[in-house]
C-alpha positions as CSV (number, residue, x, y, z in Angstrom):
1,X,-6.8,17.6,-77.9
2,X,-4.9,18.9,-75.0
3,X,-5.5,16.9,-71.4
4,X,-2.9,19.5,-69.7
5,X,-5.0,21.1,-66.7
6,X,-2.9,24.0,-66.9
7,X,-2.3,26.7,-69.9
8,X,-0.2,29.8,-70.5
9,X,-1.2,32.5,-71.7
10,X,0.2,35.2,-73.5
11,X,-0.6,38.2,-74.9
12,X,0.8,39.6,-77.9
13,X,0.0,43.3,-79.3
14,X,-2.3,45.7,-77.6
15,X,-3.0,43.7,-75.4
16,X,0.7,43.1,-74.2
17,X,1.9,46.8,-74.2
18,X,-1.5,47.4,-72.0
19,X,-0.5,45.1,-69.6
20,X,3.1,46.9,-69.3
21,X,1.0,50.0,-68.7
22,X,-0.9,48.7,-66.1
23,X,2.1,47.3,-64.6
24,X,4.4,50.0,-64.4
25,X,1.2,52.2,-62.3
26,X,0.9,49.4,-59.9
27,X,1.7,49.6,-56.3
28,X,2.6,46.8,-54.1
29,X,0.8,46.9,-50.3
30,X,4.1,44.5,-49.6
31,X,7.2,45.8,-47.5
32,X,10.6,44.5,-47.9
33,X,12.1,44.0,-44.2
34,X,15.7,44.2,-44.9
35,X,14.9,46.6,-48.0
36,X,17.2,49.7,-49.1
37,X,17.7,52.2,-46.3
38,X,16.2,49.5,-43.7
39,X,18.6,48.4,-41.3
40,X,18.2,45.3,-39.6
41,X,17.7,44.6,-36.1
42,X,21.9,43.7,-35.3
43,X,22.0,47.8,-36.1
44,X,23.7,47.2,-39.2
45,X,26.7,45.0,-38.1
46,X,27.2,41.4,-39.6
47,X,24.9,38.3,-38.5
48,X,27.8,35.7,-37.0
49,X,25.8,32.2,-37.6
50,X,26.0,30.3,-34.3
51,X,26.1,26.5,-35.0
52,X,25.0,24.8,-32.3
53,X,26.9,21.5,-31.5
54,X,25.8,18.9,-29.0
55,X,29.3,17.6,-27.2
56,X,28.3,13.8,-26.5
57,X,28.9,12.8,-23.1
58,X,32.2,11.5,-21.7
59,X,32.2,7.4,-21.6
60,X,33.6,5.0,-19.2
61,X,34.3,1.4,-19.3
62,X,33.0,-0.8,-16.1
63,X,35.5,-3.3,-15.6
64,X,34.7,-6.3,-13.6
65,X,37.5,-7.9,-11.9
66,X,38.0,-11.3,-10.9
67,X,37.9,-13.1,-7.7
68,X,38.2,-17.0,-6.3
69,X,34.9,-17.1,-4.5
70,X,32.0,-16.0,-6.9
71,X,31.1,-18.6,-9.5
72,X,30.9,-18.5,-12.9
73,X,27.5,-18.9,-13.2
74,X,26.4,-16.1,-11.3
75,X,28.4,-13.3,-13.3
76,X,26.5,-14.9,-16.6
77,X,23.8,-14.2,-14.7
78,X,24.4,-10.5,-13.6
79,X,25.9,-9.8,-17.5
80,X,22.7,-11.2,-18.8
81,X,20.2,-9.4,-16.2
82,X,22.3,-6.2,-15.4
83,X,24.2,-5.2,-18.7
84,X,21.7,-7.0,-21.0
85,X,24.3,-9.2,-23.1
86,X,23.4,-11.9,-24.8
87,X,24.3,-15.2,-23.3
88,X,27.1,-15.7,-25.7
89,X,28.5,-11.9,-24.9
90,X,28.0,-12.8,-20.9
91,X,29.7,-15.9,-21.3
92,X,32.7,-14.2,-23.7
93,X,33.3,-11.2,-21.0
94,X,33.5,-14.3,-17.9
95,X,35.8,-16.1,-19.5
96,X,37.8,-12.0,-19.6
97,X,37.1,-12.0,-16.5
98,X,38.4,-15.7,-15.3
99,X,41.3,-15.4,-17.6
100,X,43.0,-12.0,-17.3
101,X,41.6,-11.2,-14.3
102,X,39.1,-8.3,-15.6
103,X,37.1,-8.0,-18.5
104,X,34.5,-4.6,-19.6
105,X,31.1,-5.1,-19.6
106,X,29.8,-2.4,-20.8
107,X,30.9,1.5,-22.2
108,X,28.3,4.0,-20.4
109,X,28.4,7.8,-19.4
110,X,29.7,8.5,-15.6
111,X,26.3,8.4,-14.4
112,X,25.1,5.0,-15.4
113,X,28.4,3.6,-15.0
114,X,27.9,4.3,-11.3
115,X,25.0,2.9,-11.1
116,X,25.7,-0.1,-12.7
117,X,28.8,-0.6,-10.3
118,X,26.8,0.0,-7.3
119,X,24.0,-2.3,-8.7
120,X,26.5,-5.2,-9.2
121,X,27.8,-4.9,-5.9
122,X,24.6,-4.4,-4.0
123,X,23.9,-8.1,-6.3
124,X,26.9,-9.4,-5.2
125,X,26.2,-8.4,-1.7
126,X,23.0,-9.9,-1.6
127,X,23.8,-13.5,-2.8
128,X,26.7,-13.4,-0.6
129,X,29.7,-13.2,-2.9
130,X,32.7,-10.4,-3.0
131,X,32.3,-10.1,-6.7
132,X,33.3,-6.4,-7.4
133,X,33.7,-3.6,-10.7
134,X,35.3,-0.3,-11.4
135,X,35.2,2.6,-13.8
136,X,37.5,3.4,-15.7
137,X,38.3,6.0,-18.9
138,X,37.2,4.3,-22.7
């Protein structure tokens, strides 16, 4: 026995060439759009496909430089707080900075680069020290 929900049918003699009949007299109530002797609505000129592409934004690095007076401690801090690194990454990018004299903190559009700048110096400012940061190109 058969447990297939679904059957085909076919019909064979008569039957079939009645069918064919039937078919050929049929008319469809369905319209083709783009159909022969139907033009389009680009008046018969080619479609150009337009691929949109998304251009990323432009990044910048904000580079902290190095001075005698802030401590150590304190640009941990403001790596941890500010740029959200780890305190293994905070401590790396100190020692950058207390070694060469500059190290990056973080790769950012123009935008929140700024604003990260300006918020590490307005920190800075506040707890007294001249601890400072530019932008430059990645």
């Amino acid at each position: 026995m058969r447990t297939n929900a679904t059957r085909s049918y076919r019909a064979d003699g008569p039957a079939r060439a009645a069918l064919q009949r039937a078919g050929r007299n049929m008319r469809y109530a369905v319209s083709m759009a783009n159909g022969p002797g139907r033009q389009d609505q680009t008046g018969g000129a080619l479609k150009e496909r337009v691929d949109e592409q998304v251009k990323e934004p432009a990044l910048y690095n904000v580079i902290i430089l190095n001075d005698d007076y802030t401590p150590m401690q304190f640009v941990v801090d403001v790596l941890e707080q500010l740029f959200q690194k780890t305190p293994a990454e905070a401590y790396r990018v100190m020692m950058q900075v207390h070694l060469n004299g500059r190290g990056v903190a973080g790769v950012y559009p123009w935008e929140v680069a700024e604003t990260k700048v300006d918020s590490l110096v307005t920190l800075a400012c506040d707890a007294g020290h001249p601890l400072q940061a530019t932008i430059e190109d990645a």
